[in-house]
N, C-alpha and C positions, 0 to 999 in steps of 0.2 A: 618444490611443490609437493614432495612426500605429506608435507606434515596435512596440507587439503585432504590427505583422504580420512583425519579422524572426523569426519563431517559425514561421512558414511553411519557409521556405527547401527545396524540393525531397521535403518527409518520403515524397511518392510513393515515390521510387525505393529506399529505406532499404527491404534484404530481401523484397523483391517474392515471392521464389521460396524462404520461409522454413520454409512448413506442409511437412510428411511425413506419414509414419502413423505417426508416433509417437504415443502415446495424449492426452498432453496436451502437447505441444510451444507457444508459442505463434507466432503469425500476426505479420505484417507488419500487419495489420491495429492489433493492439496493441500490438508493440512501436513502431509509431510514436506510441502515444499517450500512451506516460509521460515523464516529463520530470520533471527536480532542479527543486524549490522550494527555497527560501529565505525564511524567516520571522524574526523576533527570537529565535526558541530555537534557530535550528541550520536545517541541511539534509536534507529526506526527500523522500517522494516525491507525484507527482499525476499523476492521468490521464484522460483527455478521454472520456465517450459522446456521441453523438449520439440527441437523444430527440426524435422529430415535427420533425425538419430542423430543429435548435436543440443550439446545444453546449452542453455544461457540462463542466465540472473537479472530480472528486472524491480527495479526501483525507482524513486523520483528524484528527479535532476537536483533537488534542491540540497539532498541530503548532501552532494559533492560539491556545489557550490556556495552552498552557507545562504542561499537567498532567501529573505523571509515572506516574500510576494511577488509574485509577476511585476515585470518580466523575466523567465527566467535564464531566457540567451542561451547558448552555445556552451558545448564542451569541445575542448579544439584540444586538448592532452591524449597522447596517443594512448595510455594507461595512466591507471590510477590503482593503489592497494588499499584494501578495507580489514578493516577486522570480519569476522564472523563466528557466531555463537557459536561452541560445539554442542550441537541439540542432548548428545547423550552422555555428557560432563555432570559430575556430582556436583560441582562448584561453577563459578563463569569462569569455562575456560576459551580464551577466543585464541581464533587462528587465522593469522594474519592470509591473504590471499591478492596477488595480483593480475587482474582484471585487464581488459581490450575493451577501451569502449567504443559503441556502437551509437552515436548520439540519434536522437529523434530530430524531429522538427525542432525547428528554434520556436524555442518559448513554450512549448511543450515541455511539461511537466514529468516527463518519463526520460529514462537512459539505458539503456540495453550493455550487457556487458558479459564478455565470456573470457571464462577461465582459460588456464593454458591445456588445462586436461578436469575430464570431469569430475565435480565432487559430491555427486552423490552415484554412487554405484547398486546397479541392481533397481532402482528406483522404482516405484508403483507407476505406471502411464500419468502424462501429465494432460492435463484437461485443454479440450478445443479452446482456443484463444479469438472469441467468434461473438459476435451480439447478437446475430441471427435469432433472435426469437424475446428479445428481451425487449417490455411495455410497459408504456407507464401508468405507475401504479402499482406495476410487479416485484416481487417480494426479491432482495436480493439479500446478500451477507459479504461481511468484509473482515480482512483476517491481516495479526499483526499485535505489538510487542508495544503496548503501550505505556509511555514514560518509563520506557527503557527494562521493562520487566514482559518475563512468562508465568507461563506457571508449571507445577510437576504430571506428567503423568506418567503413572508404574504400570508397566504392562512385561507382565511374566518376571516378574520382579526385579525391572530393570526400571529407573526414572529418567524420563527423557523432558527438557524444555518446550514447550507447546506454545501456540501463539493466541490468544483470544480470540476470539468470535462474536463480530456482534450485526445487528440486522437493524434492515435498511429497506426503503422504496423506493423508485425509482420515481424521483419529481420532474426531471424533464430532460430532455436528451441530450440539447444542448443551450445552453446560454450563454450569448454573447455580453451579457453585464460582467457575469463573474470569469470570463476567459480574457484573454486579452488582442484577439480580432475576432470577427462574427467567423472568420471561414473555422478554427480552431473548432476540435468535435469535442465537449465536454460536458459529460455528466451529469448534474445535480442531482444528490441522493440525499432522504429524506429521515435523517438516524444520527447519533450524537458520537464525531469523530474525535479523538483524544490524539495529544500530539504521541508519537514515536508507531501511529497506523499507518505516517506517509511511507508509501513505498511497496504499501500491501496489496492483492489484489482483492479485487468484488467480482463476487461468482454468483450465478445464477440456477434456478434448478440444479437439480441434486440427481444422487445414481448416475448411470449412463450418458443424460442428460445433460450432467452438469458440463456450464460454460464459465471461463473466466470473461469478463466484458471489460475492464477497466481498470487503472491502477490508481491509487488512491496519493491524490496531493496536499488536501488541507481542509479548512472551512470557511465560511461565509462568518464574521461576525457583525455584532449589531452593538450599538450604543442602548446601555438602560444603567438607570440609578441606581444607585448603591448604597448613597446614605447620603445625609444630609451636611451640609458644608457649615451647618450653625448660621448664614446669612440668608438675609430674609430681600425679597427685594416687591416692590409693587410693581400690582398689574391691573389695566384697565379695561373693561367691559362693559359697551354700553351705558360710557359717563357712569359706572362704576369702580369704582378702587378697590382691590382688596388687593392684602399683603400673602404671600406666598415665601417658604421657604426654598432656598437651592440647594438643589440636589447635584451629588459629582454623577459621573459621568463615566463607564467603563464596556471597554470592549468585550462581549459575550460569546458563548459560541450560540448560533442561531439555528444549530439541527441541522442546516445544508449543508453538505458535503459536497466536494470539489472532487472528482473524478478524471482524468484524461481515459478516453478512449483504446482500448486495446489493438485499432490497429496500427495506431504509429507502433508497436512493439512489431506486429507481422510484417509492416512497410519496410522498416528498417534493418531487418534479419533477412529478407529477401535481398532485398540491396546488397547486402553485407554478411553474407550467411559461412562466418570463422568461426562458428561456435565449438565448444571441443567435441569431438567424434566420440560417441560411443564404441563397444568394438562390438564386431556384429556377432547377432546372436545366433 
């Protein structure tokens, strides 16, 4: 587990001076702590709280189980190993890591999981893991590694991989259409999610303030036309006819975003609280 600690590399320094008043902006605080995984389905995203001086790494279930919708079931593997980006790699360099997992509820969209020892050292404080204050309507932002890429950022002339940022409202708190039982707590966020966000989390308010609420599973899509099939068929209206072309038919994304809840991550690190120790300061 040596080679975990090139995951460290400096993430202090990465946007020290990032909060403003902007309502939900996020911290240096979090954007050092998401980082590209790597699994056997593809590339998404993960990111680190700190709970009782003990890290963990949170993501969505689906990325381990290949599920592409609800339901997402159980993880009953006592470990699993992932890749992980090295943020401060001139090229992708990933470093393989294995994980303890901590499952959520079943069918919850989130997986908890900690290392054997931790891999970010020195770390910037990680953000209350809490909704307390979050409305709808309220501005939020969601962070993460989408279709598999970052981007650069140089600071003191070092480049480190960074995860995008992009923003969101809060449409409703929870929906039982788009979960899969009414008691499940889940999100609906109102902002255009791309695949390789699942796994990200959504922060609210900024500076001191700032909270994580929720970790990011997927989207809502809708059926709309896309072109025309060349066949033509009739339609009748009021003992009128007329001829109509057909149009195909494709699934879209529809702007709603699918969110699980932040406290199945606090529920199940209480329960189950193996995370690796920091050493005291």
């Amino acid at each position: 587990m040596k080679k975990a600690c090139g995951l460290c590399l400096a993430l202090l320094m990465i946007y020290s001076s990032v909060a403003s008043a902007q309502s939900s902006m996020p911290t240096a605080n979090i954007l050092t702590r998401v980082l590209m995984v790597q699994s056997q389905y593809g590339r998404d995203s993960i990111f680190s709280i700190d709970v009782d001086n003990r890290e963990y790494w949170i993501t969505a279930k689906h990325i381990l189980t290949g599920a592409q919708h609800p339901p997402y079931g159980s993880i009953t593997v006592p470990s699993v190993s992932l890749q992980m980006l090295d943020p401060g790699s001139p090229g992708e360099k990933w470093i393989p890591v294995l994980f303890s997992v901590i499952d959520t509820a079943k069918d919850v969209d989130i997986v908890v999981l900690a290392p054997r020892e931790p891999l970010l050292k020195n770390p910037l404080p990680s953000e209350p893991s809490d909704t307390d204050g979050a409305s709808l309507g309220g501005d939020c932002e969601f962070l993460g590694f989408p279709y598999g890429g970052g981007w650069r950022a140089t600071i003191e002339g070092r480049s480190y991989w960074m995860p995008f940022v992009k923003h969101c409202t809060v449409s409703s708190i929870a929906d039982s259409k788009a979960a899969t039982s009414a008691t499940e707590r889940v999100w609906i966020l109102d902002g255009i999610n791309n695949e390789g966000f699942s796994g990200g989390p959504v922060v609210f308010r900024t500076g001191p303030d700032q909270k994580i609420m929720a970790v990011v599973s997927g989207y809502v899509t809708e059926p709309a036309d896309v072109i025309s099939s060349g066949a033509r068929k009739a339609v009748t209206k009021s003992s009128q006819t007329t001829v109509q072309a057909t149009w195909l038919k494709a699934n879209v994304n529809s702007g709603f975003i699918i969110a699980y809840d932040i406290h199945y991550v606090v529920d199940a690190i209480q329960m189950h609280p193996i995370g690796a120790l920091r050493n005291a300061r």
